[in-house]
Each structure stands twice: as structure tokens, then as C-alpha cells.
VOKE-407638 format. One record per residue: residue in one letter; chain; x, y, z of N, C-alpha, C in turn. Coordinates in nm, 3 decimals. Example, Ala and Ser with C-alpha at 12.3 -4.5 7.8 and 13.67 -1.06 7.14 Angstrom:
2
NODE  type  mol      n.u      n.v      n.w     ca.u     ca.v     ca.w      c.u      c.v      c.w
NODE     A    A    1.319   -0.569    0.780    1.230   -0.450    0.780    1.320   -0.330    0.780
NODE     S    A    1.285   -0.225    0.708    1.367   -0.106    0.714    1.290    0.003    0.787
# end
This chain:
155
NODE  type  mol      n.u      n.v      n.w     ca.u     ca.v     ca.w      c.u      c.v      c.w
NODE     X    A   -3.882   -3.780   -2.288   -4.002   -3.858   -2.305   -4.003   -3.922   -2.443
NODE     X    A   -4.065   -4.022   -2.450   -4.053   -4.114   -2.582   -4.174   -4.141   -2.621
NODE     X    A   -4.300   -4.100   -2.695   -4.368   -4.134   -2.806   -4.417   -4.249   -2.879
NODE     X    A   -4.477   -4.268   -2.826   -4.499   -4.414   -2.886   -4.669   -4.469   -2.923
NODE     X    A   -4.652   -4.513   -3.040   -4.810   -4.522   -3.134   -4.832   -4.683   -3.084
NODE     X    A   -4.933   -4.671   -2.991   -4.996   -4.854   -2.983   -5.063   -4.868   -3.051
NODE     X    A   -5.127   -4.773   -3.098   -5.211   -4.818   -3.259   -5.261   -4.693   -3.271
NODE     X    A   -5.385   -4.706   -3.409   -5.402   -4.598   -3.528   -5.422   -4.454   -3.436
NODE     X    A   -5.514   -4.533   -3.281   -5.577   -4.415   -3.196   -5.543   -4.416   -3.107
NODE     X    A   -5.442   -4.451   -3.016   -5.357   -4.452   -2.939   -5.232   -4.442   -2.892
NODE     X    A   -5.187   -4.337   -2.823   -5.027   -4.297   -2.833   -5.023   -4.331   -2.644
NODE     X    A   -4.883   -4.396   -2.629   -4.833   -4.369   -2.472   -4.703   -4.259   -2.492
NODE     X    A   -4.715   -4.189   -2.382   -4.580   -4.100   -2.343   -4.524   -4.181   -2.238
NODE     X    A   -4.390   -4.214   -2.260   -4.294   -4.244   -2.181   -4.190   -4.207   -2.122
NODE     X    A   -4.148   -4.253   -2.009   -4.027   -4.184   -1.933   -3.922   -4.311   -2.018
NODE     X    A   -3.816   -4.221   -2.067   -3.686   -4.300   -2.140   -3.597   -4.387   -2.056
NODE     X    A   -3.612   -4.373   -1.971   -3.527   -4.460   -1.852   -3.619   -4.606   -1.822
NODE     X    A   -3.705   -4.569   -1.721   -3.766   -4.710   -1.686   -3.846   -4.768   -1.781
NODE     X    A   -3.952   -4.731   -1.810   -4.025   -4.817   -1.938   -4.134   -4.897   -1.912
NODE     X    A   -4.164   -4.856   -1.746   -4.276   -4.938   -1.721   -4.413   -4.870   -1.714
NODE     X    A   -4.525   -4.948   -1.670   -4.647   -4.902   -1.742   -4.678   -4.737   -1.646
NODE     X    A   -4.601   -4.799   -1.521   -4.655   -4.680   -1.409   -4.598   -4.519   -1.504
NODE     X    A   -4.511   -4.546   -1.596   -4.434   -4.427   -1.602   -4.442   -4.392   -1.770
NODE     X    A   -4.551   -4.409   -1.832   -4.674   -4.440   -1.940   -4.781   -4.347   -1.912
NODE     X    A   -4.800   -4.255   -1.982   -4.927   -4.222   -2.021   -4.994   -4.215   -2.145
NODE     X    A   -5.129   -4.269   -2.125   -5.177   -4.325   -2.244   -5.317   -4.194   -2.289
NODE     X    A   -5.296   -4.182   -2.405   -5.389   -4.107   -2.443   -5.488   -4.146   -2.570
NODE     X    A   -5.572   -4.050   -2.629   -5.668   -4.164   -2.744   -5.808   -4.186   -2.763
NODE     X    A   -5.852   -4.273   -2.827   -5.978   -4.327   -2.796   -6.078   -4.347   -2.653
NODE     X    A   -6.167   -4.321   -2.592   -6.188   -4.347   -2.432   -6.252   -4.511   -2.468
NODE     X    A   -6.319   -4.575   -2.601   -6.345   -4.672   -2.656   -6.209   -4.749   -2.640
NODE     X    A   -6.093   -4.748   -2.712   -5.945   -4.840   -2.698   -5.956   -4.907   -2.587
NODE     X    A   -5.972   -5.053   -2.548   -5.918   -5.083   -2.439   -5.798   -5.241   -2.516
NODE     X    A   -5.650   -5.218   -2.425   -5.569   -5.315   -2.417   -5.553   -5.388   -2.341
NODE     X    A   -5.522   -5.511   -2.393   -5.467   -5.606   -2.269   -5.355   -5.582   -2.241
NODE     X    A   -5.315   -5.622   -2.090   -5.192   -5.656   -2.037   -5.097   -5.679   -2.113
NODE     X    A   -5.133   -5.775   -2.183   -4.988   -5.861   -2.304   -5.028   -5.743   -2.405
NODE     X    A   -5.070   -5.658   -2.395   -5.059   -5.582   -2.541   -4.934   -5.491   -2.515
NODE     X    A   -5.010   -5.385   -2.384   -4.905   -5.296   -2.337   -4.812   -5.386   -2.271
NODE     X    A   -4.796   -5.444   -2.264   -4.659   -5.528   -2.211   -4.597   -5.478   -2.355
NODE     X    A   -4.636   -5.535   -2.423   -4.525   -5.604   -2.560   -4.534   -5.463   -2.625
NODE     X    A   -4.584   -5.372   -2.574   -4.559   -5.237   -2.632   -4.464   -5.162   -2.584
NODE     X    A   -4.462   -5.190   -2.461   -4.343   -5.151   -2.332   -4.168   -5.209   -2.347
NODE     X    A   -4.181   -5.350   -2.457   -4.115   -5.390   -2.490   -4.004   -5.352   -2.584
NODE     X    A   -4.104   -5.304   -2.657   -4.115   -5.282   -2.802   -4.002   -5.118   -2.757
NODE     X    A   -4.099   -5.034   -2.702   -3.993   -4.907   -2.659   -3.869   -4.935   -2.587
NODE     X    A   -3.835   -5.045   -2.502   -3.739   -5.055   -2.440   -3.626   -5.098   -2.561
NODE     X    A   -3.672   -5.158   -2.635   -3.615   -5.181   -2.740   -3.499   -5.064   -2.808
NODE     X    A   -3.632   -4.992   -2.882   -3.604   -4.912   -2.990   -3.524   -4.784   -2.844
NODE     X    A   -3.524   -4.805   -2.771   -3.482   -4.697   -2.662   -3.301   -4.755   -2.660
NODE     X    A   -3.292   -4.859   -2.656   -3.149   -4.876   -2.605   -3.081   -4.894   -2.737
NODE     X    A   -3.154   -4.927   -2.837   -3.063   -4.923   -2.954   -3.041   -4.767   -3.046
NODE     X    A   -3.124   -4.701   -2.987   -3.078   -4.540   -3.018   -2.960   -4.501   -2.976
NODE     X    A   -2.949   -4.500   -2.817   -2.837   -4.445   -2.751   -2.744   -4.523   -2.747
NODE     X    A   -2.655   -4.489   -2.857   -2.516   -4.533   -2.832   -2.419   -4.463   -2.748
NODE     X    A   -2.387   -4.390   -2.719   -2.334   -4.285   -2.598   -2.250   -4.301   -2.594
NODE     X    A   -2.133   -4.311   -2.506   -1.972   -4.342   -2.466   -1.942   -4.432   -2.476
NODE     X    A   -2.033   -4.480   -2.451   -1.972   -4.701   -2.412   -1.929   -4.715   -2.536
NODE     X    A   -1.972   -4.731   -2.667   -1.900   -4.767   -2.805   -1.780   -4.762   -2.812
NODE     X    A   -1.721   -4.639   -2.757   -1.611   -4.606   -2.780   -1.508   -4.572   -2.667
NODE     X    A   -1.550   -4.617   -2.548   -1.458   -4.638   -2.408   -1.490   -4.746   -2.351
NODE     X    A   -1.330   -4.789   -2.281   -1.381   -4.896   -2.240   -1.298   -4.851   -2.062
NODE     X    A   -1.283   -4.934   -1.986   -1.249   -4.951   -1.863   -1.292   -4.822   -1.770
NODE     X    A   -1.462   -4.830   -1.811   -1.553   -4.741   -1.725   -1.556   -4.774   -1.567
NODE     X    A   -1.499   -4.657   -1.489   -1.523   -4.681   -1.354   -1.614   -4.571   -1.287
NODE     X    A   -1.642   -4.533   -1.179   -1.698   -4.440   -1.117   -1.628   -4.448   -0.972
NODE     X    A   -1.626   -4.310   -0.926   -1.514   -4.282   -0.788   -1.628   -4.149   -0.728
NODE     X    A   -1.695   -4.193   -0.640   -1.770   -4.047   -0.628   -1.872   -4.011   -0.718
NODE     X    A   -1.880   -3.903   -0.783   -1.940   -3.850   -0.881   -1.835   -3.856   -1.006
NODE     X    A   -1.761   -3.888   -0.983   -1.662   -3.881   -1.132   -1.654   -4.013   -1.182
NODE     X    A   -1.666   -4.026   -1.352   -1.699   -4.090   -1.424   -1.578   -4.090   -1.454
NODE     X    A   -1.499   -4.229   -1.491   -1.372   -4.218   -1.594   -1.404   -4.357   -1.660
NODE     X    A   -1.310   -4.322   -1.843   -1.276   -4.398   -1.905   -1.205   -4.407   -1.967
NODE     X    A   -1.129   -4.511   -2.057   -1.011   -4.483   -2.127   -1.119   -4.467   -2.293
NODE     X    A   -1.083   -4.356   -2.330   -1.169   -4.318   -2.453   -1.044   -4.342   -2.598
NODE     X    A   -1.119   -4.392   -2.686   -1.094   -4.369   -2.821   -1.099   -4.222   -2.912
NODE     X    A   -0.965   -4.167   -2.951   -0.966   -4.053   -3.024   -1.040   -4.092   -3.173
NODE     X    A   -1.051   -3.943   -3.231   -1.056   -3.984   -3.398   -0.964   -4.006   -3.429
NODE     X    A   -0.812   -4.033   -3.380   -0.671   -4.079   -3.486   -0.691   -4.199   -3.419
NODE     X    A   -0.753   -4.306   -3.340   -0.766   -4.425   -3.289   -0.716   -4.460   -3.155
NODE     X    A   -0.642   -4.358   -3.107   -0.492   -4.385   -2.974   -0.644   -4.389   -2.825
NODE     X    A   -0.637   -4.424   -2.776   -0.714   -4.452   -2.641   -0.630   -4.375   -2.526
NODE     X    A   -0.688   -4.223   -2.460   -0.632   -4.223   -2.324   -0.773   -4.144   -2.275
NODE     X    A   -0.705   -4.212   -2.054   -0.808   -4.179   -2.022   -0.863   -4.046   -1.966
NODE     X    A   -1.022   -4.031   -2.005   -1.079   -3.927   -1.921   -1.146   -3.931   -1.808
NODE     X    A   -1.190   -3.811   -1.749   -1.276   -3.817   -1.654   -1.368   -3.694   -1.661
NODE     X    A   -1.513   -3.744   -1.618   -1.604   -3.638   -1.639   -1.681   -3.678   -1.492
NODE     X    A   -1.713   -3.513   -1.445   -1.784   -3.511   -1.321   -1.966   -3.530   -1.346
NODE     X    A   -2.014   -3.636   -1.342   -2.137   -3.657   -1.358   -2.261   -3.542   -1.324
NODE     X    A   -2.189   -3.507   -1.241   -2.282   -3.395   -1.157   -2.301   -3.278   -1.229
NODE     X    A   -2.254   -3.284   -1.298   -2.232   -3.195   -1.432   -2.343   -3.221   -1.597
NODE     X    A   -2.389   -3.319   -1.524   -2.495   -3.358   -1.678   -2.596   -3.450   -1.641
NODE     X    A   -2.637   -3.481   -1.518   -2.735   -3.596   -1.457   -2.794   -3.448   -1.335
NODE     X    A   -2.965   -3.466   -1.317   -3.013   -3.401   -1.187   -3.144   -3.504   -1.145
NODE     X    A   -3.161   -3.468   -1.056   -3.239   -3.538   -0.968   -3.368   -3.444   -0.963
NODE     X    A   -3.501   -3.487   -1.053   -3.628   -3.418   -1.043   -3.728   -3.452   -0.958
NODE     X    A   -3.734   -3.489   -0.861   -3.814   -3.518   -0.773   -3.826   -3.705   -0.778
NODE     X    A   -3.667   -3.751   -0.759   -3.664   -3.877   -0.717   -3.624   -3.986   -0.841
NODE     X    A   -3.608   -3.879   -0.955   -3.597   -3.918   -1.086   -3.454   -3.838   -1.139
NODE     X    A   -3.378   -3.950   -1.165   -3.263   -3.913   -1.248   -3.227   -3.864   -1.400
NODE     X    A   -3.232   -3.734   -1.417   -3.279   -3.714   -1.572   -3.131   -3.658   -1.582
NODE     X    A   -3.098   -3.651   -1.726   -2.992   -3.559   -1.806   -3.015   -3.442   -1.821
NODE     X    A   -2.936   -3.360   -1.769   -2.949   -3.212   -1.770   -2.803   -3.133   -1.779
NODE     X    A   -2.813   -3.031   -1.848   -2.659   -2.941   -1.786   -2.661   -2.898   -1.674
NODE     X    A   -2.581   -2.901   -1.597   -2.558   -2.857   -1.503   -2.616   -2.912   -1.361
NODE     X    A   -2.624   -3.025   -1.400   -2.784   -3.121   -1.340   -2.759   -3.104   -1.158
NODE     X    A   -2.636   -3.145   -1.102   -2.609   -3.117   -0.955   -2.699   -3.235   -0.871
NODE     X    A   -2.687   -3.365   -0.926   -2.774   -3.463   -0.874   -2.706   -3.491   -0.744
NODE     X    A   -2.604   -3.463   -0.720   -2.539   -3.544   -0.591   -2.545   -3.404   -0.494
NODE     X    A   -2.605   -3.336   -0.471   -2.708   -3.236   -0.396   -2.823   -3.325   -0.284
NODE     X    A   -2.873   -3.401   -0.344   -2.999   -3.489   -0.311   -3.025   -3.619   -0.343
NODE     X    A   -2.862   -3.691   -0.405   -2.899   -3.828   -0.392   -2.735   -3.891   -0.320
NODE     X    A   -2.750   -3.988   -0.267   -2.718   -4.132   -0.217   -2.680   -4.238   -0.262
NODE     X    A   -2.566   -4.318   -0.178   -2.580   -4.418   -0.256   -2.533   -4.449   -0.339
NODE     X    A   -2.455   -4.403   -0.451   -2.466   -4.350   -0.606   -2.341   -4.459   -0.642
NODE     X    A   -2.394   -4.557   -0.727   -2.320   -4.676   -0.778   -2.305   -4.680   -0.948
NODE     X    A   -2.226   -4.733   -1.017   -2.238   -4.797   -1.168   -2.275   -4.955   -1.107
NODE     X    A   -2.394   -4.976   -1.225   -2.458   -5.112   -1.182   -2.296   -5.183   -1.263
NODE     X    A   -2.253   -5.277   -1.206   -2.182   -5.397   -1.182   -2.180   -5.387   -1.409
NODE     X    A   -2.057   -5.370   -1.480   -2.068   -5.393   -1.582   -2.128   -5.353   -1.718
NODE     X    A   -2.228   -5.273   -1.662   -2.304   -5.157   -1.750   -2.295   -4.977   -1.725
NODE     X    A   -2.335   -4.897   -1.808   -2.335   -4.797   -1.768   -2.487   -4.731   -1.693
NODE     X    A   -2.509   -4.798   -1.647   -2.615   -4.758   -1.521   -2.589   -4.699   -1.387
NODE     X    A   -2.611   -4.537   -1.354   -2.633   -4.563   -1.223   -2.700   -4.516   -1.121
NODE     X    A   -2.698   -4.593   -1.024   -2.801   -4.644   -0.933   -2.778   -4.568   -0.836
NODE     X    A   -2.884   -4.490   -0.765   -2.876   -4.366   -0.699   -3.033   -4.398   -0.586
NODE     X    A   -3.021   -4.335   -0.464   -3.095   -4.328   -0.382   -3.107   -4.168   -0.398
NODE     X    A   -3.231   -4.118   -0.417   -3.256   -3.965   -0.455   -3.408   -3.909   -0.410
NODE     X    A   -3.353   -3.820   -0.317   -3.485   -3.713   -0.267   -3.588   -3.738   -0.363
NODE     X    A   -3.710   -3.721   -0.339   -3.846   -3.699   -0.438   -3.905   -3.558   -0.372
NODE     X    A   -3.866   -3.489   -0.264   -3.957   -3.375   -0.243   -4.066   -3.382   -0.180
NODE     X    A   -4.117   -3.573   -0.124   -4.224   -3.623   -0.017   -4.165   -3.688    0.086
NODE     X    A   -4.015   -3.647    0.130   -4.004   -3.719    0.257   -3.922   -3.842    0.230
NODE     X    A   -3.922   -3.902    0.072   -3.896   -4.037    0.046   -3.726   -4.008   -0.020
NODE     X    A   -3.668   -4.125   -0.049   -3.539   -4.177   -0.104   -3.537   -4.260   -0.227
NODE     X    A   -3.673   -4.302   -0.256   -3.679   -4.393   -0.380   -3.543   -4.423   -0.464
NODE     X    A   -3.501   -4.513   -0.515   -3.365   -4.566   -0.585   -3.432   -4.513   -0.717
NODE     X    A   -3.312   -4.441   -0.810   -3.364   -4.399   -0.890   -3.221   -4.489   -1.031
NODE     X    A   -3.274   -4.494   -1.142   -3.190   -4.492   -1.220   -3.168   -4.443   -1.376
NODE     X    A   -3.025   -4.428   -1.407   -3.009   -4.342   -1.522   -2.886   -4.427   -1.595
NODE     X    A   -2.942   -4.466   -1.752   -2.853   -4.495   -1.819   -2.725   -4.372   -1.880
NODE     X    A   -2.639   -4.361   -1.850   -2.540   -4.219   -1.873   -2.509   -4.251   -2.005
NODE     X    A   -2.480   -4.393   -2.120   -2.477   -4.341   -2.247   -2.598   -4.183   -2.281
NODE     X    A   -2.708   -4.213   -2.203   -2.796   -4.109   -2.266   -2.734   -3.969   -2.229
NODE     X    A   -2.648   -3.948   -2.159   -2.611   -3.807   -2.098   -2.498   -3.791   -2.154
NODE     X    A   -2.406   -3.892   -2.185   -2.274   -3.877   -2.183   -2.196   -3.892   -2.293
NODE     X    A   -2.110   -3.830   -2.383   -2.048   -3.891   -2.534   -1.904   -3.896   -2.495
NODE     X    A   -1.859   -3.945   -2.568   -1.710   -3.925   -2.638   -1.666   -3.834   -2.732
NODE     X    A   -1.653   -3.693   -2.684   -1.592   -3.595   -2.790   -1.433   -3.644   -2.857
NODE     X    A   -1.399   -3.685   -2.923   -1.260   -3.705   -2.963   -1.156   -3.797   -2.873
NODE     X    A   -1.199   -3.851   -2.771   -1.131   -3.912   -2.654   -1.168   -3.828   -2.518
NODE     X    A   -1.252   -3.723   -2.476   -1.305   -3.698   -2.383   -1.442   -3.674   -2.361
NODE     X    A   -1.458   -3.755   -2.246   -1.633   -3.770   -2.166   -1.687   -3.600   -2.180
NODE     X    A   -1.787   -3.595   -2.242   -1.854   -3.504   -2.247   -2.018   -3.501   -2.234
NODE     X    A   -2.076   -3.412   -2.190   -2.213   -3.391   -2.171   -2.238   -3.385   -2.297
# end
């Protein structure tokens, strides 16, 4: 969850992944009221400061694929030489009721579907149980789960 001050008397809690208002809770003043374009551009503002935190694997691997649940890339050591790894996702991503979070031992492919890297980024895109019957598409940026220990994918 991510923290965030819309002003002197008002804080939203956020889910680190999506960033939208549904997934926002706002606490504070019962007086505070915002506009649309406020929390928009506040929503912004976290998506922001959210993706430029996580630097994760991608910095330092490149020719990211996905096969299944297994993640591979050709990683950069600390002496500079590049070879590749592979890390079983299922191993650091779980599925909380339709929501893809980072976890040890997470076992997301238990209860989700589907399960893609969006086209060029490290996103992925998963059809995942919620625990009401539903499949909702869920998604998870894996820099946030995933590093480069020395040239291997690690939780």
C-alpha cells in the first residue's frame, strides 16, 4: 500500500499496482471535499512516484520472456558478463482474492489463468479467482517482486 498526502488533512491509501480511485482510500477531514481533476492528478502524481521507485530486474536484464510460470532473462553480473536465468514466478507473486500481490511463496498459478507478460514490459496479466465466483484480470508489475541478485532472478 502506498501513502499518499492530498493535502495538510487528507491522506489516500493505495493499492501499488493499479492506482485508480476505486482502489484509494481516502481518509481526513469529513469538511475536505475534491474535485475529480484533483484526485485525478493525485492518482497521477502516485503512479508516478510508484514506477520510478521500482527499479527491479528490468535495469539490469534484458531478453525477458515468460514460458508458463517461469520467468527468464539474460541478467547482468557484478563483474558485467550477462548469462541467462530463470525464476519460477509462482514463487514470489499470489493471488488475494483476484488481486496479484508479491509474496514468498505466493503460489498464484493455483487460481489464476491466462497468465501473459504484457507485450514488451514487465507486466503480467493474469485471469485470477476473487473467492465470489468471478475471474477478474488481474495485474502485477514483477520489477516490484523480482531483482537481479548478481546475474540471477530473485524474489
Amino acid at each position: 500500500m502506498i501513502l499518499h498526502q492530498l493535502s495538510k488533512y487528507q491522506m489516500a491509501v493505495c493499492h501499488p499496482v493499479f492506482m485508480s480511485l476505486a482502489d484509494c482510500t481516502f481518509t481526513g477531514s469529513a469538511n475536505m471535499q475534491f474535485t475529480s481533476f484533483q484526485i485525478l492528478a493525485s492518482g497521477l502524481m502516485l503512479f508516478g512516484a510508484s514506477s520510478a521507485v521500482a527499479s527491479g530486474f528490468s535495469s539490469s536484464c534484458n531478453s525477458v520472456s515468460l514460458s508458463g510460470s517461469i520467468l527468464y532473462a539474460d541478467c547482468r553480473s557484478e563483474s558485467g558478463n550477462y548469462a541467462e536465468s530463470a525464476l519460477d514466478t509462482a514463487n514470489c507473486v499470489a493471488n488475494y482474492d483476484g488481486n496479484l500481490s508479491c509474496a514468498s511463496g505466493g503460489g498464484y498459478t493455483g487460481s489464476c489463468t491466462n497468465c501473459a507478460l504484457e507485450a514488451g514490459t514487465t507486466y503480467l496479466l493474469c485471469d485470477c479467482k476473487n473467492g465470489s465466483g468471478g475471474d477478474p484480470a488481474s495485474v502485477i508489475d514483477l520489477n516490484t517482486c523480482i531483482t537481479n541478485s548478481n546475474g540471477i532472478l530473485s524474489c
